[in-house]
C-alpha positions in Angstrom: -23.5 18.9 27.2 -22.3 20.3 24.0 -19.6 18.5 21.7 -17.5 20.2 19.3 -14.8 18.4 17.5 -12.5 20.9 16.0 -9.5 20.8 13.0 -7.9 20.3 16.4 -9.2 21.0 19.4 -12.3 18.9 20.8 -14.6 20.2 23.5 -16.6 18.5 26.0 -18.9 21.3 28.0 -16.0 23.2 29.9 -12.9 20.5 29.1 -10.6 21.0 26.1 -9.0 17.3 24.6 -5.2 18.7 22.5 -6.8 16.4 19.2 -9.1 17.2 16.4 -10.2 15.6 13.4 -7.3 17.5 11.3 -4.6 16.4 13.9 -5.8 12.7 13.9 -5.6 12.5 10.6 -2.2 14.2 9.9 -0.9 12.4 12.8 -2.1 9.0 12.7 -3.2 8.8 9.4 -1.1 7.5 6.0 -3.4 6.2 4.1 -7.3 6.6 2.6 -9.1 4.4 4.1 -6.4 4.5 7.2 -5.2 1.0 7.8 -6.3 -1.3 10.6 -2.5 -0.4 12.4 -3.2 3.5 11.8 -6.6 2.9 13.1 -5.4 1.4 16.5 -3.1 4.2 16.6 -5.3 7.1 16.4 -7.6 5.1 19.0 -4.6 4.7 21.3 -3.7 8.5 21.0 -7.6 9.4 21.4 -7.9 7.2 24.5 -4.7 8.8 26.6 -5.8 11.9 26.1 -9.4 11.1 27.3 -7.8 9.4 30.0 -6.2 12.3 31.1 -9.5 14.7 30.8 -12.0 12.7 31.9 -12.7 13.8 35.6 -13.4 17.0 34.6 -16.2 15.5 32.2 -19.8 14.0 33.4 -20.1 10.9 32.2 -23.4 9.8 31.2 -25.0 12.7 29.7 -26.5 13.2 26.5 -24.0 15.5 23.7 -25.1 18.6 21.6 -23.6 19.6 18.8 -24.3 21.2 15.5 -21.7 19.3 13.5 -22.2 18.4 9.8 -20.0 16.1 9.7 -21.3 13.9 12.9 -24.7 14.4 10.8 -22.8 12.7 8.0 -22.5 10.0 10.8 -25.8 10.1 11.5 -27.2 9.7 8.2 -24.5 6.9 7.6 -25.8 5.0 10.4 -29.4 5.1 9.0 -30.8 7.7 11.6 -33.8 9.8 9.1 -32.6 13.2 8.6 -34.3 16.0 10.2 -33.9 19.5 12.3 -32.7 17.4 15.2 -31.7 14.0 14.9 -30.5 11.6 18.0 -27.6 9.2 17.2 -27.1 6.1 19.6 -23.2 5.3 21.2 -24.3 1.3 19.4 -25.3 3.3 16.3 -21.8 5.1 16.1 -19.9 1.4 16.5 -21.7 0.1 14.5 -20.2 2.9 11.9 -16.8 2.3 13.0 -17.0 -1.4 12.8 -18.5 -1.0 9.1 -15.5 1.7 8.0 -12.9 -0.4 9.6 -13.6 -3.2 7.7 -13.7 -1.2 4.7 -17.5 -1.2 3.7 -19.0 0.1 0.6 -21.1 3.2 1.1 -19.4 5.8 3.7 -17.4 8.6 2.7 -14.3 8.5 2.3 -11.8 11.0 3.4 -9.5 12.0 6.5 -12.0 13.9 8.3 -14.8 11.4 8.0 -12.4 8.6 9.4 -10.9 10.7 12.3 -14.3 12.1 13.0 -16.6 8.7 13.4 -12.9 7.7 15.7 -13.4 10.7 17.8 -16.7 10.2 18.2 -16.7 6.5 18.9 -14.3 7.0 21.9 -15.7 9.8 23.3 -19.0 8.1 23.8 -17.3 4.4 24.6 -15.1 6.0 27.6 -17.2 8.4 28.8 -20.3 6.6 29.1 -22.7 8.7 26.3 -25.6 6.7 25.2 -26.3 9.2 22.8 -25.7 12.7 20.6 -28.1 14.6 19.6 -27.4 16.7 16.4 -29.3 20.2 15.8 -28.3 23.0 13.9 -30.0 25.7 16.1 -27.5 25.6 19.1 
C-alpha cells in the first residue's frame, strides 16, 4: 500500500488524510524542537483526522513509499541504508520517543519533527508493522 506524506496532503492507497508535514508544522508547531504540549497537539490533530479515514484504509498491511525524508527516519533508527530498506512500527517509536525527549543526533527541523509524528500515528492506529522505503516506485 503506498504512503505519501505530502507539504499537506497525506495518502494512504486510495484515502486522502487534510494534513501534511508543512501543515503540522505551521499549525501545531512554535518552536524547534516543538515542545512536549505542541507535540501532544499535533498528535491529537493527526489522530481525529485518522479517526475519521480509517475505514476506508486496510489495516495491517505493509506501506511503500519513496520518501527521503522517511529514509532520513530510517537511517535515524539504525536501519543500513540501501535500494530498499524496511523500517519497523517499534523502530519508528522508538524515533519519536528519542526526539521527544530531545536526544542528540536527529535532525532537526519542522519537517523532520512532523514527519517521524505522521509516520508514528499512521502505523500506531492503523495497525502497520512496517514501511518499506524504495526509490523505484
Amino acid at each position: 500500500m503506498l504512503l505519501h506524506i505530502g507539504a499537506e496532503r497525506t495518502s494512504v492507497a486510495d484515502a486522502t488524510l487534510p494534513f501534511g508535514w508543512r501543515s503540522i508544522a505551521r499549525d501545531c508547531f512554535r518552536h524547534d524542537p516543538p515542545s512536549p504540549l505542541e507535540l501532544e497537539n499535533a498528535i491529537a490533530a493527526v489522530e481525529d483526522e485518522v479517526a475519521r479515514a480509517h475505514e476506508g484504509i486496510a489495516k495491517g498491511t505493509i506501506l511503500l513509499t519513496d520518501n527521503s525524508t522517511i529514509r532520513e527516519i530510517a537511517l535515524a533508527a539504525g536501519v543500513p541504508a540501501g535500494a530498499e530498506m524496511t523500517l519497523a512500527r517499534e523502530a519508528v517509536e522508538h524515533t519519536f520517543q528519542r526526539f521527544a525527549s530531545r536526544a542528540p543526533g536527529l535532525p532537526a527541523g519542522g519537517e523532520f519533527a512532523a514527519m517521524v509524528l505522521i509516520l508514528r500515528e499512521l502505523m500506531h492506529h492503523l495497525d502497520f508493522p512496517s514501511i518499506v522505503i524504495r526509490f523505484d516506485l
